[in-house]
Backbone as ProteinMPNN parsed JSONL, in Angstrom:
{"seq_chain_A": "XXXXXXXXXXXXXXXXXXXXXXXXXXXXXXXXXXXXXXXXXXXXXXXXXXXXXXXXXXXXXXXXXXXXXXXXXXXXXXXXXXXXXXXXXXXXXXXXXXXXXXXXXXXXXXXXXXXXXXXXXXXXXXXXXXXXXXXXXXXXXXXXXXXXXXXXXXXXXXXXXXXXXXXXXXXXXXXXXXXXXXXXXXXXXXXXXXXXXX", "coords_chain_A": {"N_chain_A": [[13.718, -24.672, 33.809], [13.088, -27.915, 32.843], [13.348, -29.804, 29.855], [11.423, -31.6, 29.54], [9.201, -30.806, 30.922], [8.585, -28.466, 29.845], [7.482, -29.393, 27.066], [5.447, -31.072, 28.282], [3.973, -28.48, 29.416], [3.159, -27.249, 27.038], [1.645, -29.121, 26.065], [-0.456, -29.209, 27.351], [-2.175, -27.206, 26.733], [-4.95, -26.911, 24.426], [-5.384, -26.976, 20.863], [-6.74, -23.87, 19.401], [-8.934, -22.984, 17.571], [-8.783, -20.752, 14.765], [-10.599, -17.691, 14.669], [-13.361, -17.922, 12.216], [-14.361, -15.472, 11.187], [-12.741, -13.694, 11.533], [-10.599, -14.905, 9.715], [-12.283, -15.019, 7.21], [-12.182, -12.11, 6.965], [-10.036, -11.588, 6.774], [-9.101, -12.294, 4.358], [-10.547, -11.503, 2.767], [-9.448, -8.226, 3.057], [-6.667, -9.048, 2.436], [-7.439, -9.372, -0.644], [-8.586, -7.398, -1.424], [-6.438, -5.326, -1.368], [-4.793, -6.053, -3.22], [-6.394, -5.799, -5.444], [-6.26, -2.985, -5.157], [-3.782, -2.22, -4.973], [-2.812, -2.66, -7.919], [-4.369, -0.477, -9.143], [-3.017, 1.763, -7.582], [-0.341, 1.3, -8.65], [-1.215, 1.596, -11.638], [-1.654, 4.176, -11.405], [0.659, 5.839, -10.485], [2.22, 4.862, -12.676], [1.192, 6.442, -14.928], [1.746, 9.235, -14.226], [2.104, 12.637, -14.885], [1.523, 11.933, -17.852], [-0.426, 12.743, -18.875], [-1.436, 14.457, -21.824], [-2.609, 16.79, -22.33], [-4.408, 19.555, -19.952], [-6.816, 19.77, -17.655], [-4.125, 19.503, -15.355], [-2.736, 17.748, -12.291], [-0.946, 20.017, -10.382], [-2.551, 21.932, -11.185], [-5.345, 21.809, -10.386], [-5.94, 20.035, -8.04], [-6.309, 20.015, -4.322], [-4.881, 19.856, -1.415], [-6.357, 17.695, 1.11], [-6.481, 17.995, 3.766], [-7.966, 18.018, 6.321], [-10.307, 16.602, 5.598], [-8.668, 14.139, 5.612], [-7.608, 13.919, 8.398], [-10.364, 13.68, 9.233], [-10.981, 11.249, 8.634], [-9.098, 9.24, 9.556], [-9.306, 9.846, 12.009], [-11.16, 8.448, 12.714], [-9.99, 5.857, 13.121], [-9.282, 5.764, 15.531], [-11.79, 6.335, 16.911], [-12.862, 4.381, 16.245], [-11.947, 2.056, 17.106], [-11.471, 2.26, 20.136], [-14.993, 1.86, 20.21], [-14.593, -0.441, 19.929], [-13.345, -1.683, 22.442], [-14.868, -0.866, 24.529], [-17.429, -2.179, 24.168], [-16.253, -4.727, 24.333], [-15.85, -4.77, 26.991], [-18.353, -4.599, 27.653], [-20.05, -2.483, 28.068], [-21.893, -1.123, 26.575], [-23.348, 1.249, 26.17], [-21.056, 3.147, 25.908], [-19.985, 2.166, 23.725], [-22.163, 2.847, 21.901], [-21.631, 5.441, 21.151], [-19.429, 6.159, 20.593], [-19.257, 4.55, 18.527], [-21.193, 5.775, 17.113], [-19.791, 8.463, 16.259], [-17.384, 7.695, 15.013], [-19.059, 6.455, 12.435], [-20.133, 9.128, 11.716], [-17.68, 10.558, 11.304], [-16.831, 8.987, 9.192], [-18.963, 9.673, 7.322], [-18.357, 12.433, 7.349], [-16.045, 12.644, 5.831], [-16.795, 11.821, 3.622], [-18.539, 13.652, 2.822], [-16.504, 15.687, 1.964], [-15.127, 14.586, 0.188], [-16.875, 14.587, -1.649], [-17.423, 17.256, -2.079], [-14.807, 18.139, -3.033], [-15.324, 16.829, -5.815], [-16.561, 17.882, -7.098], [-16.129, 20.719, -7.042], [-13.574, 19.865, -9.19], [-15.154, 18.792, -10.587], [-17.459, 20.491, -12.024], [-16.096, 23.282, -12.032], [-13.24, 23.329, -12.442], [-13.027, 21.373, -14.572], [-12.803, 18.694, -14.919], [-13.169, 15.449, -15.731], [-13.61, 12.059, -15.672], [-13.104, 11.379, -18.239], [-11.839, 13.443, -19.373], [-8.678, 13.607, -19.466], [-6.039, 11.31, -19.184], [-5.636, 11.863, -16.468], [-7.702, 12.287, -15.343], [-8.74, 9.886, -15.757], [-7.309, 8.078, -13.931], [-7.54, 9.458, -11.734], [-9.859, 9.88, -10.649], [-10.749, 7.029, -10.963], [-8.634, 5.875, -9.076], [-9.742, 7.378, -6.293], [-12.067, 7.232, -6.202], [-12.51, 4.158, -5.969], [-11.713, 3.877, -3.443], [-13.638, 5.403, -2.218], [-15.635, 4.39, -2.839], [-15.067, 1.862, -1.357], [-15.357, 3.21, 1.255], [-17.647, 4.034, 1.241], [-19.445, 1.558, 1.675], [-18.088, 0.38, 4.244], [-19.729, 1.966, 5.703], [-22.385, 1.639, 5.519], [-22.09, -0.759, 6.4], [-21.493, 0.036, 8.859], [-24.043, 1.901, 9.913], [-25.611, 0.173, 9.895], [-24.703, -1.319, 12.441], [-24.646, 0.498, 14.293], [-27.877, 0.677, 14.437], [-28.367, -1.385, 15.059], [-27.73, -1.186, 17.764], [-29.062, 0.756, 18.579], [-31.589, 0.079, 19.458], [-31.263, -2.171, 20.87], [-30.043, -4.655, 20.323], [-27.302, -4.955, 20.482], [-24.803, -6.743, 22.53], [-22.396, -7.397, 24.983], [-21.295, -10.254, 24.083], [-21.396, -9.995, 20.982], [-18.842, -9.027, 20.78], [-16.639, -9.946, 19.341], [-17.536, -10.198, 16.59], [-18.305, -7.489, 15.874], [-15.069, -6.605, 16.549], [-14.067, -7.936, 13.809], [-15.411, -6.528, 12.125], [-14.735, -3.904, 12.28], [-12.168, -4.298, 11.525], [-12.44, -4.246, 8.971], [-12.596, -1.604, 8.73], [-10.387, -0.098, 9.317], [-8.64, -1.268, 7.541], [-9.925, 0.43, 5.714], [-9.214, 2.729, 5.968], [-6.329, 2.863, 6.722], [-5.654, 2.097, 3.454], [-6.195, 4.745, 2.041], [-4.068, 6.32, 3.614], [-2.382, 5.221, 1.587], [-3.052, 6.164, -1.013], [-3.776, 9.093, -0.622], [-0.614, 9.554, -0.087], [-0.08, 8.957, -2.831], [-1.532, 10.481, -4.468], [-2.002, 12.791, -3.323], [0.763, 13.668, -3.291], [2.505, 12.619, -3.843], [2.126, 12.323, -6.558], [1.582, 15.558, -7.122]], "CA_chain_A": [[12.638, -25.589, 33.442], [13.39, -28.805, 31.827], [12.377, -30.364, 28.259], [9.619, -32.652, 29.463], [8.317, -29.731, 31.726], [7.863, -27.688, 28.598], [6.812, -30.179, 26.27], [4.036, -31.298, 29.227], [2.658, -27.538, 29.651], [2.786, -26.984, 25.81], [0.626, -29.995, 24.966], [-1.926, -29.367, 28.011], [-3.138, -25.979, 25.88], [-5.416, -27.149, 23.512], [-5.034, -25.945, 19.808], [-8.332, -23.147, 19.463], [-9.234, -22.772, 15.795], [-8.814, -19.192, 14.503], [-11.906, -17.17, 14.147], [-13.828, -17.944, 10.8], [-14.715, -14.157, 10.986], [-11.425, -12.818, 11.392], [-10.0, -15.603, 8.522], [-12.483, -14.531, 5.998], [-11.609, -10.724, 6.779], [-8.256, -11.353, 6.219], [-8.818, -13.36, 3.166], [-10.679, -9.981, 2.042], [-8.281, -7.485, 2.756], [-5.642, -9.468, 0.903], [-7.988, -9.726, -2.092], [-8.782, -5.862, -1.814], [-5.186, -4.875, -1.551], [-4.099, -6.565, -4.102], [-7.294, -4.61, -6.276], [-5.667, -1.523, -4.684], [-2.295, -2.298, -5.998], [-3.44, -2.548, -9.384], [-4.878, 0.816, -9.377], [-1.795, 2.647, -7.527], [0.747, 1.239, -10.009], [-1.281, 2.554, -12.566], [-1.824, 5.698, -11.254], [2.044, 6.114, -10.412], [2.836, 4.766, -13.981], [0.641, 7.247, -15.572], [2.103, 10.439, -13.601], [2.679, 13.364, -15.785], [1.641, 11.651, -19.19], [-1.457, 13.227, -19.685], [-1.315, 15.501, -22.762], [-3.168, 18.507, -21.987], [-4.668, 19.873, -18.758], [-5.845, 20.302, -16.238], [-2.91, 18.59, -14.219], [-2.602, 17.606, -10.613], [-0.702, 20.818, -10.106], [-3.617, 22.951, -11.211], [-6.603, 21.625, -9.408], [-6.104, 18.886, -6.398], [-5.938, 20.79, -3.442], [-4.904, 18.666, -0.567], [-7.562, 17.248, 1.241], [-5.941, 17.603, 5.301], [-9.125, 18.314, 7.231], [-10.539, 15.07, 5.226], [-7.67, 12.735, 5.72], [-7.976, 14.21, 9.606], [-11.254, 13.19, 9.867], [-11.034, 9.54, 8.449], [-7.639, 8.676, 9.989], [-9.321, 9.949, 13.654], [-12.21, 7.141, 12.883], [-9.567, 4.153, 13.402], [-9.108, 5.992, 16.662], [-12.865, 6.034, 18.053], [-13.746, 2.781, 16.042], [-10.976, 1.33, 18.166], [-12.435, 2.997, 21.684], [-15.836, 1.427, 20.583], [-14.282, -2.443, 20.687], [-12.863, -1.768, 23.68], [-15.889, -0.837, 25.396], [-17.683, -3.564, 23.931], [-15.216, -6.003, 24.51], [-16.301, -4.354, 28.344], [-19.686, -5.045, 28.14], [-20.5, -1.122, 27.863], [-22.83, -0.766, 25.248], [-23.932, 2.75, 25.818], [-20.117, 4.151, 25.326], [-19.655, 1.815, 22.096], [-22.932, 3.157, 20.695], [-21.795, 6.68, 21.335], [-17.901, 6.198, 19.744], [-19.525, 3.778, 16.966], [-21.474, 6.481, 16.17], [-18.775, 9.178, 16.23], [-17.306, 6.75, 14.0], [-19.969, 6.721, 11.43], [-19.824, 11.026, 11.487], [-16.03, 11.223, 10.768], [-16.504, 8.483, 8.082], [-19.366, 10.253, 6.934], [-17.852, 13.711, 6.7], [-15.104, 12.402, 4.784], [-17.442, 10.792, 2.137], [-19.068, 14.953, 2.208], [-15.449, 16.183, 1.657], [-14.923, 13.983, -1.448], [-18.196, 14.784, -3.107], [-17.344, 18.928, -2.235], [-13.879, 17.997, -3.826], [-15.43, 16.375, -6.593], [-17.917, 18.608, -7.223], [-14.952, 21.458, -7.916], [-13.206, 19.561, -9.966], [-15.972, 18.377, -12.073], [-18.092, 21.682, -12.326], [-15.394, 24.545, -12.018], [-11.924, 22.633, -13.126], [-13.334, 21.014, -15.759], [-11.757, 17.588, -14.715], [-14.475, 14.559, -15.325], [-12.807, 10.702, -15.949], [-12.695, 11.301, -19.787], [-10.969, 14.647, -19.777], [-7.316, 13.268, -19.523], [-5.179, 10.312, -18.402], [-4.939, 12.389, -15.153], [-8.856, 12.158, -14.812], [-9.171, 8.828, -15.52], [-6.765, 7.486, -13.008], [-7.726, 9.845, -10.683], [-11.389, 9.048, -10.251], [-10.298, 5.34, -10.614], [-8.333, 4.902, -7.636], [-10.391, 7.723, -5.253], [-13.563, 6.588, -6.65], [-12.301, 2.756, -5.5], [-11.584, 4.082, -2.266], [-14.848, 6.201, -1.74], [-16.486, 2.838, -2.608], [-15.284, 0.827, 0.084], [-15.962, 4.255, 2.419], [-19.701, 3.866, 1.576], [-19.477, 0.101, 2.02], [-17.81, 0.088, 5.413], [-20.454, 3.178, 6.111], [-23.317, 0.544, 5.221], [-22.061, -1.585, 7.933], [-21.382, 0.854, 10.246], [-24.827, 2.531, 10.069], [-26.62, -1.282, 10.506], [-24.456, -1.975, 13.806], [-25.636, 1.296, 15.441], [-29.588, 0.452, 14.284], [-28.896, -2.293, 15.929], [-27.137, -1.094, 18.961], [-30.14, 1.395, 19.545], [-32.912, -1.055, 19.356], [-30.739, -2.773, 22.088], [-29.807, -5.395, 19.807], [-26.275, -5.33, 20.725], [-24.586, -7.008, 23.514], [-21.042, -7.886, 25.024], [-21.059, -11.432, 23.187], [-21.224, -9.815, 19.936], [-17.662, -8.371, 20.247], [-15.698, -10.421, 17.901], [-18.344, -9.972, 15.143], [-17.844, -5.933, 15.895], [-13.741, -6.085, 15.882], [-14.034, -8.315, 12.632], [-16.326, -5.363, 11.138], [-13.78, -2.824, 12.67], [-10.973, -4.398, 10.585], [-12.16, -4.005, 7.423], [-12.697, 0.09, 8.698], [-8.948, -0.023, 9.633], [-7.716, -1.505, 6.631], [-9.948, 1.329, 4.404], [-8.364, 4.164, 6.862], [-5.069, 2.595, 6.009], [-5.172, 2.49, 2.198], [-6.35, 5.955, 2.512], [-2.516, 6.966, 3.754], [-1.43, 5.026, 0.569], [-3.982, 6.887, -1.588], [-3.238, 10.192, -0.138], [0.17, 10.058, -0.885], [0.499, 8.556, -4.0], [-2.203, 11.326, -5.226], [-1.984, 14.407, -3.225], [2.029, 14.168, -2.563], [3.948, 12.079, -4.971], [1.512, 13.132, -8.246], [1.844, 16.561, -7.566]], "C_chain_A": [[13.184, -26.635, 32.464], [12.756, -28.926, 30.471], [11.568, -31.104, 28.367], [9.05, -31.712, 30.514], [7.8, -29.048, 30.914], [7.245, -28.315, 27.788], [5.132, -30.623, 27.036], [3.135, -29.737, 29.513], [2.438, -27.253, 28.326], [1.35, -28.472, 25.137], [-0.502, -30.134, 26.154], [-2.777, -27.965, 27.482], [-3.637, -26.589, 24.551], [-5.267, -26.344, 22.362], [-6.891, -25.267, 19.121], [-7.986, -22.912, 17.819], [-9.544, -21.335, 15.427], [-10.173, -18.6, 14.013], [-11.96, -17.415, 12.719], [-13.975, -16.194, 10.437], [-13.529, -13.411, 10.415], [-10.445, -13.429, 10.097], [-10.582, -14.603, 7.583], [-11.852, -12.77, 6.11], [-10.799, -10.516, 6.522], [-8.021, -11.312, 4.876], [-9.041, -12.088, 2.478], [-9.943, -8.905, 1.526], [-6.808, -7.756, 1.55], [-5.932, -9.509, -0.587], [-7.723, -7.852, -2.428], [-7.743, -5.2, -1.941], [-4.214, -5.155, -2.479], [-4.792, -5.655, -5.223], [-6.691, -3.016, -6.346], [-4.671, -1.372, -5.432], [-2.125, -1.713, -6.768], [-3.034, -1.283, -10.061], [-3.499, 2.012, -8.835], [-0.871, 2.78, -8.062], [0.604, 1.787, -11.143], [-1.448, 4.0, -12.445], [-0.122, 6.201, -11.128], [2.849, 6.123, -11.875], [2.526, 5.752, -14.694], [1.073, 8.913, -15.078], [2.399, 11.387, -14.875], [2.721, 12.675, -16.983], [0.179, 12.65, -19.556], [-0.802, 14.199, -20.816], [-1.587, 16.457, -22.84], [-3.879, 18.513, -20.545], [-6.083, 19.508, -18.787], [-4.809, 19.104, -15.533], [-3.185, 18.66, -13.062], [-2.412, 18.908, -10.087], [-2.09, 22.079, -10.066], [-4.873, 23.042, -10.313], [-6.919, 20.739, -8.242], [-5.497, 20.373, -5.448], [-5.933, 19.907, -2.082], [-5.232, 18.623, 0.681], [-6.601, 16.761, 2.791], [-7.076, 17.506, 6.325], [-9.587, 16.872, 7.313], [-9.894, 14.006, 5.541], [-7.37, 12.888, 7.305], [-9.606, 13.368, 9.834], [-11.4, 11.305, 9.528], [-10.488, 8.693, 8.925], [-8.143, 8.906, 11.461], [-10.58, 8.888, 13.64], [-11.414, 5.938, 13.3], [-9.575, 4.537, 14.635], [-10.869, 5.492, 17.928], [-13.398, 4.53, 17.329], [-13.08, 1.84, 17.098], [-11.488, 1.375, 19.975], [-13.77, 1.976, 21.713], [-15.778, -0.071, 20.702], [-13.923, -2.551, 21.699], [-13.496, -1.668, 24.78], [-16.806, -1.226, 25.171], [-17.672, -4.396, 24.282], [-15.624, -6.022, 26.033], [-17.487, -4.442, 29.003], [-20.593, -3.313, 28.61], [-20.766, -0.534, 26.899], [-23.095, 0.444, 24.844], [-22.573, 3.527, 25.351], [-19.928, 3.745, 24.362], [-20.413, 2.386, 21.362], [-22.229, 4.815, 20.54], [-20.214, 6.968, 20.282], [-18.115, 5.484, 18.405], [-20.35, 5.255, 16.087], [-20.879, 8.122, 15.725], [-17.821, 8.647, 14.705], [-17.614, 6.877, 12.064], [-20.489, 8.106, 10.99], [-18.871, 11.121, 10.881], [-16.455, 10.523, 9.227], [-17.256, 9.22, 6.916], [-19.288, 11.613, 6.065], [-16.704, 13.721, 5.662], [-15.511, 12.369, 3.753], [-17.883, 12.557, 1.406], [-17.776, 15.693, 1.528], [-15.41, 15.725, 0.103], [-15.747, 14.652, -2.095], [-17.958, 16.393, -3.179], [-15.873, 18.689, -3.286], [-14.473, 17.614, -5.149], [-16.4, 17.56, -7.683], [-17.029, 20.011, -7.796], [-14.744, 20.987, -9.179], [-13.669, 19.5, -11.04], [-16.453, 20.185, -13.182], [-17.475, 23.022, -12.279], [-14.129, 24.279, -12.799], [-12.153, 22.381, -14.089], [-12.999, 19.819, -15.533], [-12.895, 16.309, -14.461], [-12.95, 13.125, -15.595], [-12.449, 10.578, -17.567], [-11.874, 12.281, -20.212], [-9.86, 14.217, -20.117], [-7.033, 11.921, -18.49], [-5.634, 10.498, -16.997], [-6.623, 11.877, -14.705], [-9.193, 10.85, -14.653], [-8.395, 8.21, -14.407], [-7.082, 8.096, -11.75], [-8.826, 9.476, -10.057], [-11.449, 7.923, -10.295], [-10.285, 5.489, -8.969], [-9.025, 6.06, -6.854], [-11.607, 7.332, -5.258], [-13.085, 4.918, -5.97], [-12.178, 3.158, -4.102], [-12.34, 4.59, -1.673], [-15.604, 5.11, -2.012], [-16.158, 2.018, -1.465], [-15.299, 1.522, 1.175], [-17.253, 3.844, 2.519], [-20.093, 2.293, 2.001], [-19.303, -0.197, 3.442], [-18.981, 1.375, 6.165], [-21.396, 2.68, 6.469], [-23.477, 0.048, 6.854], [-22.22, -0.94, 9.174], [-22.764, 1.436, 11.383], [-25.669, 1.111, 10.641], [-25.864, -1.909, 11.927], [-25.054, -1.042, 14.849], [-26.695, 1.127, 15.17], [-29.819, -0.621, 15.03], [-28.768, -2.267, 17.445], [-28.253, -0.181, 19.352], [-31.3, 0.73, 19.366], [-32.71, -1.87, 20.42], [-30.41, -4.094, 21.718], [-28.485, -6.104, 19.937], [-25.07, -5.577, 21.81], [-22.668, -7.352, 23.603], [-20.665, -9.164, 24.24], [-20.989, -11.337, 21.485], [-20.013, -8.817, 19.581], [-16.258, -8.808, 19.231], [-16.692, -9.924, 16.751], [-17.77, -8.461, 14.893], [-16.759, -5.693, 15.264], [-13.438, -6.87, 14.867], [-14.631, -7.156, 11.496], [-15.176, -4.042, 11.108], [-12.374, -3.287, 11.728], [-10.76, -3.953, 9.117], [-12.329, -1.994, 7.225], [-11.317, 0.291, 9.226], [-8.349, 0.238, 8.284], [-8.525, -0.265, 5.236], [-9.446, 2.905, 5.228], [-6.84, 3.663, 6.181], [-4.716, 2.448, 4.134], [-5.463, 4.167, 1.834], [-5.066, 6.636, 2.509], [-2.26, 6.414, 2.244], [-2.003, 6.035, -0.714], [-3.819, 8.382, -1.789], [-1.85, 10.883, -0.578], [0.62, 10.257, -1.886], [-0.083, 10.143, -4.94], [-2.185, 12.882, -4.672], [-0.657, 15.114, -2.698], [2.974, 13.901, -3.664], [3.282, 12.705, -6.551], [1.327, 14.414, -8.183], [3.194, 17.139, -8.021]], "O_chain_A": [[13.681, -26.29, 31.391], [11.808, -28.251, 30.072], [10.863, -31.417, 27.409], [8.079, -32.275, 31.019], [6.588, -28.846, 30.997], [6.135, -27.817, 27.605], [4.025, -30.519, 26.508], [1.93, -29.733, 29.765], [1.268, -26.893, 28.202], [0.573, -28.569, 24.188], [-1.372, -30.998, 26.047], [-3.933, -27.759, 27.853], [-2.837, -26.771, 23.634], [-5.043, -25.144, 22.521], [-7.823, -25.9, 18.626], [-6.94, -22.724, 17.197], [-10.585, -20.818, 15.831], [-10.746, -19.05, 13.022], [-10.986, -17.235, 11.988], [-13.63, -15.808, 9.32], [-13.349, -12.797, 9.363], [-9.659, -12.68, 9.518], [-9.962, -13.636, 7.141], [-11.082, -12.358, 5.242], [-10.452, -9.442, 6.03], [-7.174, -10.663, 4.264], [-8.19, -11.544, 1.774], [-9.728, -8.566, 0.362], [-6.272, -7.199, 0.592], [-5.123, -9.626, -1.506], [-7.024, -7.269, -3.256], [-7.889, -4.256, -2.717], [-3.087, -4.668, -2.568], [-4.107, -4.876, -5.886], [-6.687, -2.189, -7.258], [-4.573, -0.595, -6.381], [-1.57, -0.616, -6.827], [-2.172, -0.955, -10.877], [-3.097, 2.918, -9.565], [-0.308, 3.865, -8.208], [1.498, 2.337, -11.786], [-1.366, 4.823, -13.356], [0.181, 7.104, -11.908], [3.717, 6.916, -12.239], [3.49, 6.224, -15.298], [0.563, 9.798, -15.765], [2.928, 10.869, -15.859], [3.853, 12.617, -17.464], [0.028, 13.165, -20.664], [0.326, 14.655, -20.63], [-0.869, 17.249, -23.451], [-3.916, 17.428, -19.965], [-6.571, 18.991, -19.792], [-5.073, 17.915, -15.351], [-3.88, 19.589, -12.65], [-3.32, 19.324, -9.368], [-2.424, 22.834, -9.153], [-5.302, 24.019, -9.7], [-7.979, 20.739, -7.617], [-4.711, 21.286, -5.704], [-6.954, 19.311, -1.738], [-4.631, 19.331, 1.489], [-6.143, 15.635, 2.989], [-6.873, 16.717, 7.248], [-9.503, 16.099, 8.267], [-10.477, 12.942, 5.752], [-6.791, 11.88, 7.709], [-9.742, 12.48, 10.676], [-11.886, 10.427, 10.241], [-10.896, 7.532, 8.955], [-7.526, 8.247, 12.299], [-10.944, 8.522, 14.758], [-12.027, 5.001, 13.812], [-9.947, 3.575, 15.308], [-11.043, 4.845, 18.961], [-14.197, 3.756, 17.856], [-13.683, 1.019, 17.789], [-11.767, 0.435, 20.719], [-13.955, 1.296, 22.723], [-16.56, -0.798, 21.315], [-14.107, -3.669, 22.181], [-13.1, -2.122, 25.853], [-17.631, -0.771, 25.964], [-18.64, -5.072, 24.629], [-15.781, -7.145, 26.512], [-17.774, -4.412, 30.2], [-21.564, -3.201, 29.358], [-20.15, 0.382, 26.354], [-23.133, 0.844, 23.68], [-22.708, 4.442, 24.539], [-19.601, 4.618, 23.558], [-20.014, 2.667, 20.232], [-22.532, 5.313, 19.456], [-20.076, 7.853, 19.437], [-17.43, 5.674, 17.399], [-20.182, 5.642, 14.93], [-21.511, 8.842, 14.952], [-17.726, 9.242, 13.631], [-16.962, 7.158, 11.058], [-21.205, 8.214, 9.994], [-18.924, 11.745, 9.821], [-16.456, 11.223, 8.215], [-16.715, 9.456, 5.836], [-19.711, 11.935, 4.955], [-16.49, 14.612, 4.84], [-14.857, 12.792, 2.8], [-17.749, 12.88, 0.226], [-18.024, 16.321, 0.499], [-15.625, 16.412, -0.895], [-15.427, 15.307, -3.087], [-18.253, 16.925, -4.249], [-15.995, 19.161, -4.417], [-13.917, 18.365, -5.95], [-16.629, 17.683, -8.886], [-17.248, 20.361, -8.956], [-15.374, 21.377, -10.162], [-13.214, 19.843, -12.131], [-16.089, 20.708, -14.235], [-18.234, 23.973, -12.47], [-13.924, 24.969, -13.798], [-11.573, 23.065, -14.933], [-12.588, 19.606, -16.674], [-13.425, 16.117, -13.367], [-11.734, 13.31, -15.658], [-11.629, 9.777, -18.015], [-11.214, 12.164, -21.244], [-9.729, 14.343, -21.334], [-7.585, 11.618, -17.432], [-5.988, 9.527, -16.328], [-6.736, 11.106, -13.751], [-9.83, 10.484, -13.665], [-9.226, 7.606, -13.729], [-6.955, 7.443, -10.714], [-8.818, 8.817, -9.017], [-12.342, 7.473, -9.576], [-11.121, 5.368, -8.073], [-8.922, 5.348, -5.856], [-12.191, 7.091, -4.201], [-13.944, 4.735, -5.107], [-12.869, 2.368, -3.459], [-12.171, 4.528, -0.456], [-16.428, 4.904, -1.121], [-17.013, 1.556, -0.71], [-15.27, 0.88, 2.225], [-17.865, 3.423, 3.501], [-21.102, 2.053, 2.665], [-20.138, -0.915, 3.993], [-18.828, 1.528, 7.377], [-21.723, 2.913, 7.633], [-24.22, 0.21, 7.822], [-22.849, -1.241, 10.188], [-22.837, 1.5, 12.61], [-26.262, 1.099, 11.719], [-26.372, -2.887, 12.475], [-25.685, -1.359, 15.857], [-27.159, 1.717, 16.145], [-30.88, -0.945, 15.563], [-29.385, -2.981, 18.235], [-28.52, -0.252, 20.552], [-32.111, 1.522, 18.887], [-33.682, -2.35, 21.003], [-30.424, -4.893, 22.655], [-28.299, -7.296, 19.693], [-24.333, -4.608, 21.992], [-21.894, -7.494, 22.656], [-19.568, -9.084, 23.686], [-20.638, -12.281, 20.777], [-19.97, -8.055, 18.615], [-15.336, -8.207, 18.681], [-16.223, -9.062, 16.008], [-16.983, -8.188, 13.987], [-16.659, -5.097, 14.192], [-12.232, -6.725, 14.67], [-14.305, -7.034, 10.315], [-14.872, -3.385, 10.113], [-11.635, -2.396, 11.309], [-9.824, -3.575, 8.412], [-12.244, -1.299, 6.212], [-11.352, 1.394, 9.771], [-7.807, 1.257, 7.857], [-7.992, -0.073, 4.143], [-9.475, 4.018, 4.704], [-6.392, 4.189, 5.162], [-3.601, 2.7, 3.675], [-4.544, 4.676, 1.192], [-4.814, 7.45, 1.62], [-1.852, 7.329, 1.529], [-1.137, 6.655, -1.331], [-3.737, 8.884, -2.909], [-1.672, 11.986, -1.095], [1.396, 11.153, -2.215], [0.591, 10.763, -5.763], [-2.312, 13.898, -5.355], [-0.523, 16.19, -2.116], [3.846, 14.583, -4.204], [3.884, 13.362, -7.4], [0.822, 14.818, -9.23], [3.253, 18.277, -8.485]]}, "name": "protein", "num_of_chains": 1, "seq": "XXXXXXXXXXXXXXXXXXXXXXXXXXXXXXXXXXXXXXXXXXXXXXXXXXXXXXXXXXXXXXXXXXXXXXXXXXXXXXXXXXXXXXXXXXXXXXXXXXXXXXXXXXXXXXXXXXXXXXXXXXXXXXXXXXXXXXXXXXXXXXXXXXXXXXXXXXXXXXXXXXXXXXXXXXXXXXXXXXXXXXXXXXXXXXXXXXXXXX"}
């Protein structure tokens, strides 16, 4: 193929303007990951300073079932854009709301974890260093669980009302990103706190 053959099919594709949806979501994530940061540096910096107990060693017990069920949500949130994207509403509502279970049971996991810690461990955010950083960054991360939960729960109310159609599948995998990217800090979360701080 010559150079004015390529130059002539490259300038008969018009240039399409990147979703506003998918921009701002980006713009988000980069903001929130940067928030994330923050909080993992200090939690890494702070390792083993507390002064008295309880320590990591004594009372985290690590949370596989939980980080199973949150990490298999990118899987069916993923399934329900795809059959969306297909114009098969009834299997998206059925994997969206599969979805909105796993994320769910995760959120019950935390609060049974928390709920140890607090009321048997002894381990609140004022106890030690260890508490405060700890309920920092999982507490930041169980916030944008219930946040992306929010959403989740108002796309199926709308999907069984019959509210939601094949033309509303970008809006969906723009919503589905920001439940990616809190499955993915999750792994960073995970390790920093129930692998590298023990």
């Amino acid at each position: 193929m010559s150079a004015a053959a390529v130059v002539h099919s490259t300038a008969e594709q018009p240039w399409v303007q990147p979703s506003k949806g998918r921009v701002a979501m980006f713009c988000l994530i980069i903001a929130e990951s940067a928030i994330f940061t923050i909080f993992v540096v200090a939690y890494i910096y702070n390792i083993g300073r507390s002064l008295y107990g309880p320590t990591p060693q004594q009372v985290l017990d690590v949370p596989i079932f939980n980080s199973i069920m949150l990490l298999s949500s990118s899987l069916t949130i993923w399934l329900a854009e795809r059959y969306i994207e297909h114009g098969n509403v009834k299997a998206f509502g059925l994997w969206w709301a599969l979805t909105f279970l796993l994320g769910a049971g995760f959120l019950v996991g935390t609060g049974i974890e928390w709920h140890k810690l607090i009321y048997e461990d002894g381990l609140t955010i004022s106890t030690n260093l260890f508490g405060t950083t700890f309920y920092s960054l999982v507490g930041l991360h169980a916030s944008h669980v219930i946040i992306g939960l929010c959403m989740l729960l108002l796309v199926l109310l709308f999907t069984i009302t019959g509210h939601v159609a094949k033309e509303h599948a970008e809006r969906i995998q723009v919503l589905a990103l920001y439940w990616h990217f809190v499955d993915a800090v999750w792994i960073v979360v995970f390790t920093v706190v129930y692998i590298i701080g023990r």
